[in-house]
LOMI-345003 format. One line per 8 residues: number of its first residue (from 1); for each residue x, y, z of N, C-alpha, C, O, CB. Coordinates in Angstrom, 1 decimal, m for minus. Each point is the difference from the previous one (the first is absolute). Glycine has a CB too. Example, Ala and Ser with C-alpha at 12.3 -4.5 7.8 and 13.67 -1.06 7.14 Angstrom:
// LOMI-345003
1) 13.2/m5.7/7.8/m0.9/1.2/0.0/0.9/1.2/0.0/1.0/0.0/0.7/m2.9/m1.2/0.5  1.5/2.3/m1.9/0.9/1.1/0.0/m0.8/1.1/0.8/0.5/1.1/0.1/0.7/m1.7/m2.3
// end
This chain:
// LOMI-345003
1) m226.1/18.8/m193.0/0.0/m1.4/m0.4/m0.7/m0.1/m1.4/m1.1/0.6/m0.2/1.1/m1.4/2.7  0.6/0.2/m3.3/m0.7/m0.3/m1.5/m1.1/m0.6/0.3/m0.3/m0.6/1.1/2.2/0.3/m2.6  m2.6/0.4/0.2/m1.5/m0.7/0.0/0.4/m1.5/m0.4/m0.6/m1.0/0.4/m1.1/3.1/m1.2  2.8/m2.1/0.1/0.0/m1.3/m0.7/0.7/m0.8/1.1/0.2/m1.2/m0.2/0.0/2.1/m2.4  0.2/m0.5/3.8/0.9/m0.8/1.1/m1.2/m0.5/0.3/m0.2/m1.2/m0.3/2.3/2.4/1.2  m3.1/m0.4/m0.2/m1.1/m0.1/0.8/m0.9/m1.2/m0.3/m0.6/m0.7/0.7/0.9/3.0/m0.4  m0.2/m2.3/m2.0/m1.0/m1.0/m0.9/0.6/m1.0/0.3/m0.7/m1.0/0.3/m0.1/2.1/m2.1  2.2/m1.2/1.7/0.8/m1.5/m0.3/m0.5/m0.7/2.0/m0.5/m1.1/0.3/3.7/2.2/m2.7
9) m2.7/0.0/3.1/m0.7/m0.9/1.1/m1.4/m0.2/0.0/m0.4/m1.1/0.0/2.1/1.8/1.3  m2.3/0.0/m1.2/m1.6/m0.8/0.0/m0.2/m1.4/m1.2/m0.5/m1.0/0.4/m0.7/3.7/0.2  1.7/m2.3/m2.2/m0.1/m1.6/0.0/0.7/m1.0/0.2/m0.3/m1.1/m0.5/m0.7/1.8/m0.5  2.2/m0.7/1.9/0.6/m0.9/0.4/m1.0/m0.1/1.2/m0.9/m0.8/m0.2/3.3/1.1/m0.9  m2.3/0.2/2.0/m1.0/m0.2/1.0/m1.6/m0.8/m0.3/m0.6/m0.8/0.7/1.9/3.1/0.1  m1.6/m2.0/m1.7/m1.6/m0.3/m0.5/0.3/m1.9/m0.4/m0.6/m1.0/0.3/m0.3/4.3/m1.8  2.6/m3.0/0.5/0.6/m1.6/m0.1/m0.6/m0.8/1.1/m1.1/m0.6/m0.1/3.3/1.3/m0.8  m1.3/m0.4/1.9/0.6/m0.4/1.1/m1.7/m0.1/0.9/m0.2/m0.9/0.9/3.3/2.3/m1.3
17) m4.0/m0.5/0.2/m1.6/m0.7/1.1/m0.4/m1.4/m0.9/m0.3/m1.0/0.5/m1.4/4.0/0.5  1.7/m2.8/m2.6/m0.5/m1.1/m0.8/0.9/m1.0/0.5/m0.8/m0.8/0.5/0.0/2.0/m2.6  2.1/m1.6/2.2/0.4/m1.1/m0.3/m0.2/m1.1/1.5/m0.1/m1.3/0.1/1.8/2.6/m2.1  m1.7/0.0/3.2/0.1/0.2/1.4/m1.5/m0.7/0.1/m0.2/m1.0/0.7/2.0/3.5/m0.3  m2.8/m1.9/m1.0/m1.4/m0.6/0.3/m0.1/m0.8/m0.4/m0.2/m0.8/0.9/m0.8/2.0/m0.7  1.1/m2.0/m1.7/0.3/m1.4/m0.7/0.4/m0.9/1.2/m0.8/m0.9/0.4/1.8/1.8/m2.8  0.3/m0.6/3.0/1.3/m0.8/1.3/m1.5/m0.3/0.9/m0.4/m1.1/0.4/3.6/2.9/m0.1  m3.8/m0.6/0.0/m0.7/m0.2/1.2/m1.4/m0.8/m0.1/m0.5/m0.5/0.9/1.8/2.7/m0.3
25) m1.7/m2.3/m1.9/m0.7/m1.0/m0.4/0.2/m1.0/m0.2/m0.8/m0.9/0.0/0.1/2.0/m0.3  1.5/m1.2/0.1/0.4/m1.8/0.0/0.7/m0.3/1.3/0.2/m1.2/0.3/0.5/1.0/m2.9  m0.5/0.9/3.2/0.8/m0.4/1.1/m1.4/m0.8/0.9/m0.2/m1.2/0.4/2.7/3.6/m0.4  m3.4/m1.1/0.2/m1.4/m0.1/0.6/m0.7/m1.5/m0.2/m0.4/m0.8/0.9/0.2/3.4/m1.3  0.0/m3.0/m1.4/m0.8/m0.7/m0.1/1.0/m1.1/0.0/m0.3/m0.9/m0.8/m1.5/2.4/m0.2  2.8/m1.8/1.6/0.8/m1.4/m0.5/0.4/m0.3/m0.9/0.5/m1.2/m0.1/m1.3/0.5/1.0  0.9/1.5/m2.1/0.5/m0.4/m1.4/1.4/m0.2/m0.1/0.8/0.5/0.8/m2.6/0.8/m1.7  2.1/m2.1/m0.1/2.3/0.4/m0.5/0.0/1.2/m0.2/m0.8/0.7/m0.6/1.9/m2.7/m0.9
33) m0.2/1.9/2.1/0.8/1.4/m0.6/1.4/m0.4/m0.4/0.7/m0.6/0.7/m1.8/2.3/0.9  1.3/m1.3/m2.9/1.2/m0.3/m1.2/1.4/0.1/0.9/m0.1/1.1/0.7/m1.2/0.2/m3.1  2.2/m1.8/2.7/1.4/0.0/0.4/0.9/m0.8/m1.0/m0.2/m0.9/m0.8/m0.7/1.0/3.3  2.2/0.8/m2.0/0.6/m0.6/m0.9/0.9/m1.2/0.6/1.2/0.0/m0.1/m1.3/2.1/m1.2  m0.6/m2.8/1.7/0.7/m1.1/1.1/m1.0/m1.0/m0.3/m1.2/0.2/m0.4/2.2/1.3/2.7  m0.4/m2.9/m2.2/m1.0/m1.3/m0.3/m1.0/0.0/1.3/m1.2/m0.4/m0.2/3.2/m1.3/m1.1  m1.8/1.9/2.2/m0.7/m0.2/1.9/m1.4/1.0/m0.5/m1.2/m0.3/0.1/4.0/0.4/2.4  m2.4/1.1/m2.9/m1.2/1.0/m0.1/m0.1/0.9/0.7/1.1/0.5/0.2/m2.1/m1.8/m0.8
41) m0.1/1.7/1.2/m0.5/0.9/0.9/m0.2/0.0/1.3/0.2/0.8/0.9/m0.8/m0.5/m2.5  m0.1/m1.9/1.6/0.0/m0.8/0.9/1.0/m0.5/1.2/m0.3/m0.4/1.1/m1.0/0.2/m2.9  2.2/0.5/1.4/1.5/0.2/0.7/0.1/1.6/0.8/0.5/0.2/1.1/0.7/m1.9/m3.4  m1.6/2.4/1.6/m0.5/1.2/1.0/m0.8/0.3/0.9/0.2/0.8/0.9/0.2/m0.5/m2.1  m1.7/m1.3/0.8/m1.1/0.1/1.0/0.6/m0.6/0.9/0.6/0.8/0.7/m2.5/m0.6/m1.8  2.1/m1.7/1.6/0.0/m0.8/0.7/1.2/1.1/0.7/m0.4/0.3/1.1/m0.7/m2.9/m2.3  2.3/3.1/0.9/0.8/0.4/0.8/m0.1/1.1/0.8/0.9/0.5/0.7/0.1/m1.6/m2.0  m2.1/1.7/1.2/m0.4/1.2/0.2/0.7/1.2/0.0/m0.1/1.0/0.7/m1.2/m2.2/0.2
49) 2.2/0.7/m2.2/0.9/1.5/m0.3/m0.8/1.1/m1.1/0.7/0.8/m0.7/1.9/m2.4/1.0  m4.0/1.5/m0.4/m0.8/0.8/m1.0/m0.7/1.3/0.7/m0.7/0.8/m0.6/0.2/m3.0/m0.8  0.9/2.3/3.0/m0.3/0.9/0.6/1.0/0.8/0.4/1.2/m0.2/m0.3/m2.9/m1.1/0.9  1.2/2.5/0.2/1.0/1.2/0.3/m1.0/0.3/1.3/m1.1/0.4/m0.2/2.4/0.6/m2.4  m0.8/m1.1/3.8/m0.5/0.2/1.3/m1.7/m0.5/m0.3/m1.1/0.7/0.2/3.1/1.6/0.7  m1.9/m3.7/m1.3/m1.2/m0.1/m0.3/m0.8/0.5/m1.0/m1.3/m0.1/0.1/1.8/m0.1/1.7  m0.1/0.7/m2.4/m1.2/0.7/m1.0/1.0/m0.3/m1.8/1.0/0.5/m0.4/m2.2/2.1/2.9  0.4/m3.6/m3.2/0.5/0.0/m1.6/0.7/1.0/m0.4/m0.3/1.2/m0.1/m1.3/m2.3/m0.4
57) 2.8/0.6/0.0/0.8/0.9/m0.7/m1.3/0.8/m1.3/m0.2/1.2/0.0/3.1/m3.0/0.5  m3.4/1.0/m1.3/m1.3/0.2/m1.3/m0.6/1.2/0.3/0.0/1.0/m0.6/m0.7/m3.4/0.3  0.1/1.9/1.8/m0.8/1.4/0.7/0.7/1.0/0.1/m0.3/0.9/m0.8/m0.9/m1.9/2.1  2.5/0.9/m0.2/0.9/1.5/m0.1/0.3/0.7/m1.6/m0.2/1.2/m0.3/1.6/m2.2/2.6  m0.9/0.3/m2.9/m0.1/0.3/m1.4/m1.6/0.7/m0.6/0.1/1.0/m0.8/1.8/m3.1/0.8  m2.7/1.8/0.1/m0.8/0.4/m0.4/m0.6/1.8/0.6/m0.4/1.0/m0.6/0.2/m3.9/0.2  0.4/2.7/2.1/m0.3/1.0/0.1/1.4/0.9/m0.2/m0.1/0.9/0.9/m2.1/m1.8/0.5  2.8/1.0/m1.7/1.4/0.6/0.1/m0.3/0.8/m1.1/0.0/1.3/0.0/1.7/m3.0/0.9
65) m2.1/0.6/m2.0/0.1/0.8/m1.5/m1.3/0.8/m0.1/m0.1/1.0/m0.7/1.4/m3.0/m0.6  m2.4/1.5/2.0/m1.1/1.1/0.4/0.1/1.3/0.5/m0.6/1.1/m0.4/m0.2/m2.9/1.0  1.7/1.5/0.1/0.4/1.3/0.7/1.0/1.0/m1.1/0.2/1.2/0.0/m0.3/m2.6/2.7  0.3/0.9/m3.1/1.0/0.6/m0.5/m0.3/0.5/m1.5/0.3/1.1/m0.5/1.1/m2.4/2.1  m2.3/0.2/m2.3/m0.6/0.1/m1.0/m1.2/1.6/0.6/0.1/1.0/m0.7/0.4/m4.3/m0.2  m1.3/3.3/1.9/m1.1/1.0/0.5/0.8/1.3/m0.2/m0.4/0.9/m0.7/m1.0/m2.5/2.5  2.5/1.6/m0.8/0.8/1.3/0.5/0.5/0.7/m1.5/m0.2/1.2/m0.3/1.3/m2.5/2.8  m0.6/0.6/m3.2/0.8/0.1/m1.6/m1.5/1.1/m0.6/m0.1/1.2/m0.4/1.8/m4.4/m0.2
73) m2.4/2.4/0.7/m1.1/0.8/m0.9/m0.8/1.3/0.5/m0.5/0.9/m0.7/0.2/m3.3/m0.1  0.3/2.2/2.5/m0.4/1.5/0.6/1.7/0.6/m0.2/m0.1/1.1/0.5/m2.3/m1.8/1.8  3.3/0.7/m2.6/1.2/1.1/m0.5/m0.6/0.0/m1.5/m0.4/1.2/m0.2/2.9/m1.7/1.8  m2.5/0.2/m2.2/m0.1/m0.2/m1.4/m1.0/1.1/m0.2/m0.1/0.6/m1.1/0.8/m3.1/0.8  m1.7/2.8/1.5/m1.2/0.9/m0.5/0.5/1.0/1.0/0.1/0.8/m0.9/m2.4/m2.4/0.0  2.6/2.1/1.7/0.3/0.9/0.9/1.6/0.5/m0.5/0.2/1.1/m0.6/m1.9/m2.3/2.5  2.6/0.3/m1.5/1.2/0.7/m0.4/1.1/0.4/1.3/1.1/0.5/0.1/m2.8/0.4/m2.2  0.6/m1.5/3.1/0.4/0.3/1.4/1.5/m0.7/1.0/0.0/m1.1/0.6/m2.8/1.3/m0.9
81) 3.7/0.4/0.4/1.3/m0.7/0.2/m0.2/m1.2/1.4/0.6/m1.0/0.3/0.9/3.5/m1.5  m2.5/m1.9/1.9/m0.3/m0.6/1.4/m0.4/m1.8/m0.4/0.2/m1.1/0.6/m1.3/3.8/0.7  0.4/m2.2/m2.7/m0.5/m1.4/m0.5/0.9/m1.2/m0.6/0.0/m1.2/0.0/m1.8/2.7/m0.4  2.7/m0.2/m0.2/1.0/m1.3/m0.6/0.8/m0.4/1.2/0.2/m1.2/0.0/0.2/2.1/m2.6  0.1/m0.3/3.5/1.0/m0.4/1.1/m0.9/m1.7/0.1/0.3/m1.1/m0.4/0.6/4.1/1.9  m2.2/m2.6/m0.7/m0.6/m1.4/0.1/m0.5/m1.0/m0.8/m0.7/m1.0/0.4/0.6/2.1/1.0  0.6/m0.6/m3.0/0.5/m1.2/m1.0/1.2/m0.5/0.4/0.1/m1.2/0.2/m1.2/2.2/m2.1  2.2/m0.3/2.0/1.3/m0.4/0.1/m0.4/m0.8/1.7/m0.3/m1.2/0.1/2.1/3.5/m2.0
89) m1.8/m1.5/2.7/m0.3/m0.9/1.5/m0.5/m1.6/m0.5/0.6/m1.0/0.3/m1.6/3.5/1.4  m0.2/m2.5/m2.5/m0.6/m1.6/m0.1/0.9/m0.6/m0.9/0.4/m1.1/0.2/m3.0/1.5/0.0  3.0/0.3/m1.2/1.1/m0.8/m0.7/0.9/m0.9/0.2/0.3/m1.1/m0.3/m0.5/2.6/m0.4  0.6/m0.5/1.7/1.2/m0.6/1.0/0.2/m0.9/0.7/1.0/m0.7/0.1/m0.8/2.1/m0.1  m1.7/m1.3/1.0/m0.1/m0.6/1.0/m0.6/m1.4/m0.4/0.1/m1.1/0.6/m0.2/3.3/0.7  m0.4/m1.9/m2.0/m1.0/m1.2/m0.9/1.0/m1.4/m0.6/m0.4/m1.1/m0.1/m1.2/3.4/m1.1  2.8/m2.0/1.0/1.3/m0.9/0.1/0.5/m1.1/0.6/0.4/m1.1/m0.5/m0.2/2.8/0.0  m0.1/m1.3/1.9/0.4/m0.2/0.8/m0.4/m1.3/0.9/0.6/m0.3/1.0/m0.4/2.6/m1.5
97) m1.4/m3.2/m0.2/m0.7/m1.1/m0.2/1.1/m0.8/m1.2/0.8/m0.9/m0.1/m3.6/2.0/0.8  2.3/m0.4/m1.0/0.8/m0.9/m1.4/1.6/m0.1/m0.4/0.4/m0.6/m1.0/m2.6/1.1/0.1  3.2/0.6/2.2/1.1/m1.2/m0.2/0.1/m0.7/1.1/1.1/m0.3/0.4/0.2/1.3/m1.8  m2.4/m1.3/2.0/m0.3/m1.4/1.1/m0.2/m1.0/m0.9/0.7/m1.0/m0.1/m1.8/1.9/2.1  m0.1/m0.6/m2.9/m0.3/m1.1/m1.0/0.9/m0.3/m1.1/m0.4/m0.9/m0.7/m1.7/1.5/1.2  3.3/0.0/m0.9/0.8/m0.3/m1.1/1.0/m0.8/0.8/0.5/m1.0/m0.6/m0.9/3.2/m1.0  0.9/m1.8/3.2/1.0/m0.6/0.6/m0.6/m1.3/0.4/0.9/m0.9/0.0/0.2/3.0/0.8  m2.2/m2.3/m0.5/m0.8/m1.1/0.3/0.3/m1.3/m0.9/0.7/m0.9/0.4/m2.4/2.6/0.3
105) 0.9/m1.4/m2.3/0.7/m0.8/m0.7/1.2/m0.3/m0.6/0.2/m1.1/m0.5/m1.8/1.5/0.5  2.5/0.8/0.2/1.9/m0.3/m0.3/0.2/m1.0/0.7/0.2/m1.1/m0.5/0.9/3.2/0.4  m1.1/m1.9/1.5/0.7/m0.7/0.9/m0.7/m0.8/0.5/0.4/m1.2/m0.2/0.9/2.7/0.6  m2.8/m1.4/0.5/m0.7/m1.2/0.7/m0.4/m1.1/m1.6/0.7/m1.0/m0.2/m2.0/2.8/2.9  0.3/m1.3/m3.6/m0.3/m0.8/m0.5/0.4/m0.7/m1.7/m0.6/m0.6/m0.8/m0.8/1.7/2.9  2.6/m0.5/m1.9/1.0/m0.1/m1.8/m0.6/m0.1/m0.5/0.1/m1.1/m0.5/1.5/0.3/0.4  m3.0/1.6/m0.4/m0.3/0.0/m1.5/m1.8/1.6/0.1/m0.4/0.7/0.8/1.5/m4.6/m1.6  m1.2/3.6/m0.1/m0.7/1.5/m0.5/m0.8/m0.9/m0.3/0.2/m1.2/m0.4/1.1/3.3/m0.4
113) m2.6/m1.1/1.1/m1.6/m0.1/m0.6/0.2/1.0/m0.9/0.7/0.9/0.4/m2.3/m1.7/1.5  1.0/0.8/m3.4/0.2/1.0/m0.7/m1.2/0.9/0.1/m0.1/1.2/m0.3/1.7/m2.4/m1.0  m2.7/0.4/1.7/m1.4/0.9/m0.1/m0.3/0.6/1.5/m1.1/0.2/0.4/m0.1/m1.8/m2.4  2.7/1.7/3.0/m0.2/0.6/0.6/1.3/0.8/0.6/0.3/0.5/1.0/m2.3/m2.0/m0.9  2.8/1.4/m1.7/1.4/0.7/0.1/m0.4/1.2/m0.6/0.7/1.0/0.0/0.9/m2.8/m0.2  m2.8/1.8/m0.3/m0.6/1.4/m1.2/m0.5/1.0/0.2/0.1/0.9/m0.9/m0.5/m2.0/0.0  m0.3/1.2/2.2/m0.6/1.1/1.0/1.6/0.6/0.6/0.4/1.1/m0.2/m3.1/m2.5/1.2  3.4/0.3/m0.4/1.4/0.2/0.4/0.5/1.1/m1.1/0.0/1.2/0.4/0.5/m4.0/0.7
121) m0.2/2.6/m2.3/0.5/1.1/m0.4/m0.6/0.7/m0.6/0.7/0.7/m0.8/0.6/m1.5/0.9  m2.7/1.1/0.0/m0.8/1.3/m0.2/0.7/0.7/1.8/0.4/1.1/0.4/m3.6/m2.3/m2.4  3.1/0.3/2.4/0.5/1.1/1.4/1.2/0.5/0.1/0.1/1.1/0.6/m1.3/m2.3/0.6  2.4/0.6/m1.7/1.4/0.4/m0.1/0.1/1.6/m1.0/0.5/1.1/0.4/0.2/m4.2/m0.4  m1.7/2.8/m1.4/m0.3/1.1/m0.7/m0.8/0.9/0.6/0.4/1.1/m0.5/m0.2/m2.4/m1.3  m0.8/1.5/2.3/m0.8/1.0/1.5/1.2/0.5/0.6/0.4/1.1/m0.2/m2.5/m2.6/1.0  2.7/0.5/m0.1/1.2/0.4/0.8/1.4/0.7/m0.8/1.2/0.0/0.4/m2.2/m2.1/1.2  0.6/2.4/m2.7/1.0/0.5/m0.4/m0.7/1.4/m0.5/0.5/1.1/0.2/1.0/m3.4/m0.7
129) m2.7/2.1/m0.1/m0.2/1.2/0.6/m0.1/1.2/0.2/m0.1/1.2/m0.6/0.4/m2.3/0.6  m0.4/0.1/1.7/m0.6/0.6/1.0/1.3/0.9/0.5/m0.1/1.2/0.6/m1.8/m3.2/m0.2  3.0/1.3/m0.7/1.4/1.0/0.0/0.6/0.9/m0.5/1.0/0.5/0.5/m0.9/m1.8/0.0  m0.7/1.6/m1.9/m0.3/0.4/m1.2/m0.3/1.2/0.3/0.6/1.1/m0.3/m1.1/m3.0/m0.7  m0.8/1.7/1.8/m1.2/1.3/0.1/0.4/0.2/1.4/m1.1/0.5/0.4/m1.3/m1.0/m2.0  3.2/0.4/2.8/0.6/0.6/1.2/1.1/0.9/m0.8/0.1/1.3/0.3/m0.7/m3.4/1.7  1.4/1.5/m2.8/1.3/1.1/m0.6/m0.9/1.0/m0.7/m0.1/1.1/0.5/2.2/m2.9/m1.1  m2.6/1.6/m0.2/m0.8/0.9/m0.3/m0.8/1.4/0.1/m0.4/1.0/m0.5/0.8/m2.8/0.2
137) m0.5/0.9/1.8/m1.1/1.3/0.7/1.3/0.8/0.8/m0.2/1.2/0.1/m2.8/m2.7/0.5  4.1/1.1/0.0/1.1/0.8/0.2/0.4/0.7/m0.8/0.4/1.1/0.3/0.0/m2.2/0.9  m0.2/0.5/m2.8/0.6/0.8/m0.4/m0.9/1.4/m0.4/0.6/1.1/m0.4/1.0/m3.2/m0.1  m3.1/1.9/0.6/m0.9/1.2/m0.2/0.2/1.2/1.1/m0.1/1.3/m0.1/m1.5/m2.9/m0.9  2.0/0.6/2.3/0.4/0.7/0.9/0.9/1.3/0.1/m0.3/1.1/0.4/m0.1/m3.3/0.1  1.6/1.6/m1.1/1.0/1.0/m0.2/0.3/0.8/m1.3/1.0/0.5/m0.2/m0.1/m1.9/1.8  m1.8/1.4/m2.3/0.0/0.7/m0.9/m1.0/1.4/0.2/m0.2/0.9/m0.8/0.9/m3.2/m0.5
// end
């Protein structure tokens, strides 16, 4: 795996805890959060479509990119393939919230929060990857 792959995910990841902890502080303290919709944010809370089995999309985001941001950087110093697999594993899996939350706002709630569409695609960029670095490690495989 290149070094320079490895970099691009940790600071997308590192993005993705900043914008993710911002979400999660404002979410915490009651503040707006920027949408690109006249209703706001507030249209999210009250509907309680800002969760995922209970638990903030902001938060999953945060620790996702934690994880993934942590794992990135123990490969980055080791070199260890066991490690990147479980970059690619969090990458992946780390997703999987958020096309609940993308389908959420398509269809239940027609419109986008943008300060919480932004973690969304620090995660899409993870999830790509995270697919990236699974081909990858096969193809080290067979060589």
């Amino acid at each position: 795996m290149s070094k320079k792959t490895i970099w691009v995910v940790i600071i997308i990841s590192f993005l993705g805890m900043i914008t993710s902890a911002y979400t999660n502080l404002l979410y915490y303290a009651g503040s707006e959060i920027l949408c690109l919709h006249f209703q706001g944010y507030e249209t999210i809370l009250r509907s309680g479509h800002q969760l995922f089995f209970k638990i903030p999309y902001a938060f999953l985001s945060l620790i996702f990119c934690f994880l993934v941001f942590l794992f990135s950087l123990f490969y980055s110093e080791t070199e260890n393939i066991k490690i990147l697999k479980i970059v690619s594993f969090f990458a992946i899996l780390g997703f999987i919230p958020f096309i609940h939350f993308i389908y959420l706002h398509l269809f239940t709630l027609n419109f986008f929060c943008l300060q919480l569409l932004i973690p969304a695609i620090f995660s899409l960029i993870l999830f790509i990857f995270g697919i990236i670095i699974i081909f990858k490690i096969r193809k080290l495989k067979t060589s």
